[in-house]
Wavefront OBJ file of the C-alpha trace (Angstrom):
o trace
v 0.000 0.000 0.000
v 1.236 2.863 -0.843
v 2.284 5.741 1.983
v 0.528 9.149 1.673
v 2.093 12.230 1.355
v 4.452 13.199 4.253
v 3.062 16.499 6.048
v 6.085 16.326 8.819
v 7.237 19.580 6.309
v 4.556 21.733 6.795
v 4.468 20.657 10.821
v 7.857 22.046 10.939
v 7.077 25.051 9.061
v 4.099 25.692 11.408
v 6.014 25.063 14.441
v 8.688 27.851 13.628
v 6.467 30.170 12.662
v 4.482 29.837 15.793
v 7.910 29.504 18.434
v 8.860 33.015 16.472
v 5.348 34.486 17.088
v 5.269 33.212 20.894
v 8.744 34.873 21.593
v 8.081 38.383 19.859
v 4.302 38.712 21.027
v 5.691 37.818 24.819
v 8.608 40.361 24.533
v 6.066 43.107 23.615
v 3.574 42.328 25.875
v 6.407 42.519 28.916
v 7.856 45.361 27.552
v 4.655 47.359 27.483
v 3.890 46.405 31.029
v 7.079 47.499 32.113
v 7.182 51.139 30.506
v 3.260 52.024 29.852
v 1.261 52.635 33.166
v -2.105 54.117 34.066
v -5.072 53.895 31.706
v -2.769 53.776 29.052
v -1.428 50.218 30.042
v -4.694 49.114 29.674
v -5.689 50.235 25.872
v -2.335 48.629 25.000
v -2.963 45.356 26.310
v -6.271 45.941 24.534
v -5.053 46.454 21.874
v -2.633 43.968 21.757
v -5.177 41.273 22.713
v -6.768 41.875 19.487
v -3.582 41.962 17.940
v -3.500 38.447 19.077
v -6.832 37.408 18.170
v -6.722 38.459 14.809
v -3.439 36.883 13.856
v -4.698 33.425 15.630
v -8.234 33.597 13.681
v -6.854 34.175 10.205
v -6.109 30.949 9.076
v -9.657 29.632 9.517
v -10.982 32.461 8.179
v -9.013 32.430 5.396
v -10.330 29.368 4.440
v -13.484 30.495 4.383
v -12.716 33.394 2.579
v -9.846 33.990 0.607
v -9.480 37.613 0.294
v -9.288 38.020 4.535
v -5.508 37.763 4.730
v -4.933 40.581 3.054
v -7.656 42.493 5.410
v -6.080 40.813 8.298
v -2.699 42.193 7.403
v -4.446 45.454 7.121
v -5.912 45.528 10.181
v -2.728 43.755 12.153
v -0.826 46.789 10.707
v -3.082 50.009 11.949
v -2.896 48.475 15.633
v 0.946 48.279 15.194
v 0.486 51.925 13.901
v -1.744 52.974 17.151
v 0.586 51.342 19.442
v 3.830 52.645 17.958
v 1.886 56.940 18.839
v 1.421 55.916 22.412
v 4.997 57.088 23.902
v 8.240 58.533 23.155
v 9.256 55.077 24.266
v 6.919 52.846 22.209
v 8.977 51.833 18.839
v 9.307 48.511 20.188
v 5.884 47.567 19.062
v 7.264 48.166 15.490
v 8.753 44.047 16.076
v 4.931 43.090 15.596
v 5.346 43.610 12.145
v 7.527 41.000 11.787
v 4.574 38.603 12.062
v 2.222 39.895 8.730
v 5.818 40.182 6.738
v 6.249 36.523 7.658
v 2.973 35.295 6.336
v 2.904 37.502 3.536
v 6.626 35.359 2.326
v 4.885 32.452 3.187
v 1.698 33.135 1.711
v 2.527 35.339 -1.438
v 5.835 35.039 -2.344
v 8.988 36.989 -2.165
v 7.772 40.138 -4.404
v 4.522 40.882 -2.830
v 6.277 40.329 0.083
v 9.196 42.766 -0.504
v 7.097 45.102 -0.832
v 4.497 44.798 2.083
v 8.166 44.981 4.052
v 8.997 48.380 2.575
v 5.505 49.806 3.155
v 5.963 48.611 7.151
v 9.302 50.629 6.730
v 7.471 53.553 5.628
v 4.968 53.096 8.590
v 7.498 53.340 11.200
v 9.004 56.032 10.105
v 5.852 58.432 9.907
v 4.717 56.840 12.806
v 7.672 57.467 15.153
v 7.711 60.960 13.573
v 5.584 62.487 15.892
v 7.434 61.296 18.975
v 11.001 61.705 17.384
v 13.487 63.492 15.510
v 14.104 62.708 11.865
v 17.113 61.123 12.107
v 15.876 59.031 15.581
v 12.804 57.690 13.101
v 14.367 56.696 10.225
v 17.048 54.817 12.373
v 14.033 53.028 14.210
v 12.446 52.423 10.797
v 16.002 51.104 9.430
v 16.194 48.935 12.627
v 13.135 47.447 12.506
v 12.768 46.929 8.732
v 16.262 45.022 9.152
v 14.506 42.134 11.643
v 11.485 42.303 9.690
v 14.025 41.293 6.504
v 15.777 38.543 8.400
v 12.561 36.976 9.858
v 11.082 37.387 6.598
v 13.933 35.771 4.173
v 13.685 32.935 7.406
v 10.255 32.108 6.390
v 10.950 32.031 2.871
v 14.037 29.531 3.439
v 11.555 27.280 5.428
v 8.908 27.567 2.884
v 11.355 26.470 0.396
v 12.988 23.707 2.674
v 10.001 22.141 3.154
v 8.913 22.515 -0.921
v 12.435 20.983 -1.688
v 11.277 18.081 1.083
v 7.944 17.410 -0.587
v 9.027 17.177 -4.094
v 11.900 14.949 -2.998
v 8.781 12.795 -1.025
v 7.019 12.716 -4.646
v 9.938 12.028 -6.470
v 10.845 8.898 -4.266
v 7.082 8.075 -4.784
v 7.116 8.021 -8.023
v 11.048 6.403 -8.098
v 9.157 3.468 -6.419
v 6.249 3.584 -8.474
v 8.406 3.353 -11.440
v 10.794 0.502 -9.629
v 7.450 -1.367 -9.130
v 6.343 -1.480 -12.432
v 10.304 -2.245 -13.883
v 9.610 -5.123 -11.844
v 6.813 -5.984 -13.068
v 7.493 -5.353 -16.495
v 10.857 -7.479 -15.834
v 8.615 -10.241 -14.930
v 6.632 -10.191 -17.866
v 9.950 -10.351 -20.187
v 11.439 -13.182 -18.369
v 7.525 -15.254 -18.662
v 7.779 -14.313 -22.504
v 11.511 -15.394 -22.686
v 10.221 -18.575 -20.877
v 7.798 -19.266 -23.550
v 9.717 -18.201 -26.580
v 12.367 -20.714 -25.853
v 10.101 -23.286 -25.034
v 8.595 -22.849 -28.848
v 12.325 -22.910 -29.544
v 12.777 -25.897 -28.270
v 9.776 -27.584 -29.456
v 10.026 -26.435 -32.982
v 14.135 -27.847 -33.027
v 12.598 -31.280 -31.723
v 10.146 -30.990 -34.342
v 12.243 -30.564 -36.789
v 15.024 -33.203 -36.256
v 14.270 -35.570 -33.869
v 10.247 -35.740 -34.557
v 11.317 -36.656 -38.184
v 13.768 -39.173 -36.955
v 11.420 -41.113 -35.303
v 8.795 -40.849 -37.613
v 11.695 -42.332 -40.543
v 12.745 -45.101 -37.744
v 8.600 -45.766 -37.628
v 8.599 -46.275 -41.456
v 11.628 -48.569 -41.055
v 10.048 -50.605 -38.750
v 7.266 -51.315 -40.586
v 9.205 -51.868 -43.772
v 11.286 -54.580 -41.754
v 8.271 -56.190 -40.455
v 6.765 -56.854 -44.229
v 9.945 -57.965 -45.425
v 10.163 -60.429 -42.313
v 7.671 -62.870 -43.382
v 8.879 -62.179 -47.337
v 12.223 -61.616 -48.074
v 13.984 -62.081 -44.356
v 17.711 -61.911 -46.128
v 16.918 -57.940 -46.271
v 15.669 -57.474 -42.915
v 19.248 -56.961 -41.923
v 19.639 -53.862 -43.714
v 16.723 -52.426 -42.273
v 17.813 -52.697 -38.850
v 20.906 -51.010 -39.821
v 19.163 -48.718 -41.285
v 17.277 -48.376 -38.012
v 20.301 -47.929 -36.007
v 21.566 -44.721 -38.142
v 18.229 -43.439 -37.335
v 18.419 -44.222 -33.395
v 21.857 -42.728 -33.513
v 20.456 -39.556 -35.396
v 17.822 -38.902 -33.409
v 20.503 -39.403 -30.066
v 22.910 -36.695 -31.479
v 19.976 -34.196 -32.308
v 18.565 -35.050 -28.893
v 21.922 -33.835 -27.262
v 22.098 -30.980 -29.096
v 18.502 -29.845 -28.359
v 19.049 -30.496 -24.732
v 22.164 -27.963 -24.345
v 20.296 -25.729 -26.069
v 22.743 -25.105 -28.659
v 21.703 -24.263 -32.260
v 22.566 -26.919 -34.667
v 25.069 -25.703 -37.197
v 24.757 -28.129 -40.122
v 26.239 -26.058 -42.459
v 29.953 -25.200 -40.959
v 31.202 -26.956 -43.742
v 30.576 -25.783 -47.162
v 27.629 -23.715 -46.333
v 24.045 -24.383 -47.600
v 24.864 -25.643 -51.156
v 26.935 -28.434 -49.625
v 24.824 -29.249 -46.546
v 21.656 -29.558 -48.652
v 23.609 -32.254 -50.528
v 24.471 -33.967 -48.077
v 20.836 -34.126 -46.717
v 19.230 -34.582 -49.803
v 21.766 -37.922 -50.219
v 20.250 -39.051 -47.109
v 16.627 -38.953 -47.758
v 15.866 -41.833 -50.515
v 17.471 -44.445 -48.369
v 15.620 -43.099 -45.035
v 11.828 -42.255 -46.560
v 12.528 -42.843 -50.180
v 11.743 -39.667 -51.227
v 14.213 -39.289 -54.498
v 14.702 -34.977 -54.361
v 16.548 -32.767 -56.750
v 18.444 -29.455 -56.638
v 18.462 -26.692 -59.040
v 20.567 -23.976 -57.972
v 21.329 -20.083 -59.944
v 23.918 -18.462 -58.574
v 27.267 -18.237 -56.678
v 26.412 -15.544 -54.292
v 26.942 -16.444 -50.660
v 24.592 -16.079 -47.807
v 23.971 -13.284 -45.210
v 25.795 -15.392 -42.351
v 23.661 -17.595 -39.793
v 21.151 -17.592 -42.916
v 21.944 -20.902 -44.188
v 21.248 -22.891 -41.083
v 17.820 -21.636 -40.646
v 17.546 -22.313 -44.459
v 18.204 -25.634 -44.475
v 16.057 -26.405 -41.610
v 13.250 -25.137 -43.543
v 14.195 -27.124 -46.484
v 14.227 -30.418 -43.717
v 11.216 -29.466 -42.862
v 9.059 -29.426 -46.253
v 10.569 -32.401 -47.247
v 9.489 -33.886 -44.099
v 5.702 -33.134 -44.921
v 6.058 -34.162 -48.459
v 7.015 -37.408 -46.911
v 4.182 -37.539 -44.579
v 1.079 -35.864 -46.544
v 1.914 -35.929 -50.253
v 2.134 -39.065 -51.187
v 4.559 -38.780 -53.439
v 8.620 -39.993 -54.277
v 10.006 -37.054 -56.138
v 10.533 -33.372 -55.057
v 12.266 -30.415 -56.474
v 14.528 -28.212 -54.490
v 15.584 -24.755 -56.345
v 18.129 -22.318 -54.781
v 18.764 -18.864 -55.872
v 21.926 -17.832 -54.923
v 21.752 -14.101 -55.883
v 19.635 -11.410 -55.055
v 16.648 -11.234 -53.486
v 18.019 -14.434 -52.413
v 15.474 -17.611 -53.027
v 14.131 -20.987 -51.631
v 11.686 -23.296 -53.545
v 10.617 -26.650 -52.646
v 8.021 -28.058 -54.754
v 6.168 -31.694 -55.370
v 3.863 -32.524 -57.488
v 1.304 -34.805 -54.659
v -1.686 -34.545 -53.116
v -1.674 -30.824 -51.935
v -4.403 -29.252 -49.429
v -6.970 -26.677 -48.806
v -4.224 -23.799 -47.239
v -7.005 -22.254 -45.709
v -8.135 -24.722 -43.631
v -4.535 -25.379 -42.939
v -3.148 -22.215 -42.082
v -1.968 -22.041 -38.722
v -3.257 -25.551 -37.678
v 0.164 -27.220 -38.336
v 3.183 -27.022 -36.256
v 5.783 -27.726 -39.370
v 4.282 -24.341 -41.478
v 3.998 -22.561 -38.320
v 7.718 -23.787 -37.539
v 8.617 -22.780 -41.067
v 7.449 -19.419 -40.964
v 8.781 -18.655 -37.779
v 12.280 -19.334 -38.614
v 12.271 -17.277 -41.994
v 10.703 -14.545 -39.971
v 14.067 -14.627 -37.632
v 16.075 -13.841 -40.428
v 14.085 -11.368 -42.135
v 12.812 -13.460 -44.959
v 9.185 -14.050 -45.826
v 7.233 -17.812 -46.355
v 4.568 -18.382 -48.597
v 2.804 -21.971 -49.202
v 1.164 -22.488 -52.354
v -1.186 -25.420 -52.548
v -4.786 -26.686 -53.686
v -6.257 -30.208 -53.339
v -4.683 -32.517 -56.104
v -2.548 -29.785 -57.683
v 0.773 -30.321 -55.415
v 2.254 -27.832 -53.155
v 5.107 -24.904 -53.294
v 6.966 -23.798 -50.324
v 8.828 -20.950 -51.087
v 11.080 -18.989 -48.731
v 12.373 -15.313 -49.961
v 14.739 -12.186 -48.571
v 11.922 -9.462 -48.233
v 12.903 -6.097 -49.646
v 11.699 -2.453 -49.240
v 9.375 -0.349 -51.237
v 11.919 0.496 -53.943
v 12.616 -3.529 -54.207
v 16.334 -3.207 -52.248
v 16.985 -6.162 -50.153
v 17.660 -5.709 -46.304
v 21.266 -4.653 -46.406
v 20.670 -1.904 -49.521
v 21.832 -4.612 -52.421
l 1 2 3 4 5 6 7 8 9 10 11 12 13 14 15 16 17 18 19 20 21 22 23 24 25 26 27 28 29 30 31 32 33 34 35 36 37 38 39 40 41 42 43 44 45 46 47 48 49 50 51 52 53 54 55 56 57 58 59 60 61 62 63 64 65 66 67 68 69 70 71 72 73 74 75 76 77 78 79 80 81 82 83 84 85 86 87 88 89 90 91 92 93 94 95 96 97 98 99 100 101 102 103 104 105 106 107 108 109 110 111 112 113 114 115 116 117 118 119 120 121 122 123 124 125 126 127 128 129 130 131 132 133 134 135 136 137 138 139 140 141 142 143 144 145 146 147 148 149 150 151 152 153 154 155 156 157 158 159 160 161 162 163 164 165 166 167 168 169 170 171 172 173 174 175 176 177 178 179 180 181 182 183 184 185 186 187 188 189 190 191 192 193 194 195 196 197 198 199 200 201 202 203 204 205 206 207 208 209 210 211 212 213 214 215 216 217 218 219 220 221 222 223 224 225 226 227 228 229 230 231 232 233 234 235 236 237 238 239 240 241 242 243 244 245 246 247 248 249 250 251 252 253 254 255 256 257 258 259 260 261 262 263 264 265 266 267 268 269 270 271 272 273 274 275 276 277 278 279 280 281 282 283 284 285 286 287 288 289 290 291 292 293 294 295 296 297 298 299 300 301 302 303 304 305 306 307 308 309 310 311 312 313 314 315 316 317 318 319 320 321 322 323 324 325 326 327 328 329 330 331 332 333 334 335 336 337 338 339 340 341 342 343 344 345 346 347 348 349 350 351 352 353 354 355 356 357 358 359 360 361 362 363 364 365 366 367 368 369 370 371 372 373 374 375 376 377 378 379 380 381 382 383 384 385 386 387 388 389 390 391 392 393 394 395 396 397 398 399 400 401
């Protein structure tokens, strides 16, 4: 739960302000009892009683209506005025006006205030006039206006302590606000990390080991049928079997460290694809071609994600098209270009289209290196995978070719 705003400022503000009126209004009042006597003593405490009362019933008249501070400075002001006419020896009232040029600092700022503080200065002096020489009033009047200054700029630097305090409150507020929600937002990026590399994982074991199994599942079965019909063979199927097993160990391994395969550190994609495509006739029968244009390397870490798509068509020609011939076709300049075609059963792509983990898979991984995947396919009519380097509006590739 979050704190509210700290008020221990304005307490402290309050508190001076008050300790300052306390010791002023009790030197005046002792003072005046000590030099005033007669009927005269009397008026002045009077007078400085409702002195007193006004200055303690301002602030909750204030709120009630907004213009009565300046009245009540007003009106604190002619009773300082009064007081300072009643003897030669009254100028010591003039301290009172410390108290308005306080509140004015605290309550309109330094320029309003300034000035209020130069029109007490004025007020002293014509008010001691009468009871002094020139020279004695303006001497009061510098006197006085001096400890009006210095109580004055006081307020002002606790008014702007306890600002500074309060914004540095809100700041920390919002510094924890903002920590909070780093956090949170941290949280949310490790749960999506979390999930990205479980697809990760689950599309690598897809697309090696899922295949694997599925070619040591056709193996089987061929070695079963040949068991009761031609057993001299059955031999070679088990070895066959074996590679598989092996296979599907190593890719196993290498999905479990969580390092990306790298089938094409030798010779790149050209010779990798050859190598794969050797493979496939004796694992799934699946006899596949290659066509390449071109001479024009890669973008580097392209190749590996391009031959895993290539794995991966081939895989679903294997299982859906019912067919034993593909074509592979590899551009090899730019826009760079991926095609693998067959001539089988095909399917509705609609229907398909994001139903299937192997074109979702595909897609994916040509997405990761800026490429785009389109499937072309219709019931009876074959299918076309076809992977492609996406370029801008003015048909430049991604790195300005």
């Amino acid at each position: 739960m979050m704190a509210g705003p700290d008020t221990r400022p304005m307490a402290r503000q309050r508190w001076v302000f008050a300790m300052t009126v306390a010791f002023l209004y009790t030197a005046t009042v002792l003072r005046s009892l000590l030099v005033l006597g007669g009927s005269r003593r009397e008026l002045v405490v009077l007078l400085l009683l409702v002195w007193l009362a006004l200055l303690l019933s301002e602030p909750a008249v204030s709120r009630l209506w907004r213009s009565y501070f300046t009245l009540n400075v007003v009106l604190q002001s002619a009773i300082v005025a009064v007081l300072l006419t009643m003897s030669p020896s009254s100028d010591f009232f003039a301290i009172l006006l410390a108290i308005p040029s306080m509140q004015a600092m605290q309550r309109w700022g330094e320029r309003r205030a300034a000035a209020l503080v130069g029109i007490f200065a004025v007020l002293i002096g014509v008010a001691l006039a009468s009871e002094h020489t020139p020279g004695q009033a303006v001497a009061f009047a510098a006197l006085y206006t001096a400890a009006n200054v210095f109580l004055a700029t006081y307020a002002l630097a606790v008014k702007r302590a306890a600002e500074a305090r309060s914004t540095n409150e809100a700041l920390v507020v919002d510094l924890r606000e903002a920590n909070r929600q780093l956090g949170d937002y941290t949280q949310r990026l490790e749960r999506l990390a979390g999930a990205r590399e479980r697809r990760r994982l689950a599309r690598d074991l897809h697309d090696s080991v899922t295949q694997a199994l599925f070619s040591m599942t056709l193996t089987a079965q061929s070695g079963l049928l040949l068991l009761s019909r031609e057993s001299q063979r059955v031999s070679v199927q088990l070895d066959q079997f074996d590679d598989l097993a092996r296979s599907a160990l190593v890719e196993m391994s290498v999905v479990s460290a969580e390092l990306p395969p790298q089938p094409t550190s030798e010779g790149g994609l050209l010779e990798a694809l050859g190598r794969h495509l050797a493979t496939r006739r004796p694992q799934d029968g699946l006899v596949v071609s290659l066509e390449v244009e071109g001479d024009k390397p890669l973008p580097p870490g392209d190749d590996a994600v391009l031959l895993r798509i290539v794995q991966e068509a081939l895989n679903n020609i294997v299982k859906h098209a019912s067919v034993s011939a593909a074509v592979v076709r590899l551009r090899l300049r730019r826009p760079f270009r991926v095609e693998i075609e067959d001539h089988g059963r095909g399917f509705d792509t609609a229907q398909a289209d994001g139903r299937g983990v192997g074109l979702t898979s595909m897609r994916e991984r040509a997405a990761e290196i800026g490429w785009h995947l389109s499937v072309s396919s219709a019931p009876g009519e074959g299918t076309s995978v076809v992977a492609e380097e996406k370029r801008d509006e003015e048909g430049r590739c991604a790195d300005g070719d």
